[in-house]
C-alpha positions in Angstrom: 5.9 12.5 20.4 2.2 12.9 19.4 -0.1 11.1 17.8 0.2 10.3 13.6 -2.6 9.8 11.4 -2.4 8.8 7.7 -4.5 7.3 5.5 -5.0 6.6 1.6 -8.3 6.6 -0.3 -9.4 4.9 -3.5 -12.9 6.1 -5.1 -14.7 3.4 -7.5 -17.6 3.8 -9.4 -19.3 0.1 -10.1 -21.6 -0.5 -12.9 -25.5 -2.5 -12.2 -23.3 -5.7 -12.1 -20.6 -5.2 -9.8 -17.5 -3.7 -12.2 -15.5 -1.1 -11.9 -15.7 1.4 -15.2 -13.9 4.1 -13.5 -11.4 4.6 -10.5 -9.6 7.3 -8.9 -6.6 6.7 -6.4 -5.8 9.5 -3.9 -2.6 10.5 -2.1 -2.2 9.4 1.5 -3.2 12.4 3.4 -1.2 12.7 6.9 -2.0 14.5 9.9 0.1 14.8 13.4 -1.8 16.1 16.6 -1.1 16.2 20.4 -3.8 14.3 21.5 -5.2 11.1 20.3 -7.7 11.8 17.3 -11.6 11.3 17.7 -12.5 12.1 14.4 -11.0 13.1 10.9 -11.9 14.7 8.0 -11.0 14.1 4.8 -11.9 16.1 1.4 -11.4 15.1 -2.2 -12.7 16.7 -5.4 -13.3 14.7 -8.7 -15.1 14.4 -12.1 -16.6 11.6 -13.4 -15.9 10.6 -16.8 -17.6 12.5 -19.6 -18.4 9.6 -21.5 -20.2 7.6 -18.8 -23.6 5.9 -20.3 -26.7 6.9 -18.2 -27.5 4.3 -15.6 -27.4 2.9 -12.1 -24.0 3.0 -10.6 -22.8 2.4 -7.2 -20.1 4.8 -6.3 -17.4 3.1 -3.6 -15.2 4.9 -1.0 -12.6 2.8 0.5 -10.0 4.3 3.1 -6.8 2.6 4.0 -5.0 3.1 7.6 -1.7 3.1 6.0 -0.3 2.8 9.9 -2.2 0.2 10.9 -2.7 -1.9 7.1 -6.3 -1.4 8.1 -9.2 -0.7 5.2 -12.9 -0.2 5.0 -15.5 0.7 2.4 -18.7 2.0 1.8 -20.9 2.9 -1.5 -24.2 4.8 -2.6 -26.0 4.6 -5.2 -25.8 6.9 -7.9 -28.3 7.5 -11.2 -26.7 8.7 -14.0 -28.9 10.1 -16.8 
């Protein structure tokens, strides 16, 4: 019984015209819980590469509902110099 909860994430970072120079794939992270979730929380550490030219980036999150073959994004902006 319960309620299951997993979910994969894929971080991106996009250069001024749209590519991706650098991507990092993350496990999928599953949870299990009595009652039906309201929110979840999810933590990841990283490095960007060493080598990245100074600029303006756009860093991309997307998280996949590997349950429900769901996904969603979202991105900042990032200036790197």
């Amino acid at each position: 019984g319960g309620f299951r909860t997993r979910v994969s994430s894929t971080l991106e970072l996009l250069d001024a015209n749209g590519r991706s120079v650098w991507r990092q794939e993350f496990a999928p992270v599953e949870d299990r819980s009595n009652e039906p979730r309201r929110d979840f929380f999810l933590s990841h550490r990283f490095r960007l590469p060493a080598d990245l030219k100074p600029g303006l980036y756009s860093v991309r999150l997307t998280l996949r509902d590997e349950l429900a073959n769901r996904t969603t994004s979202s991105g900042i902006a990032l200036n790197v110099r």
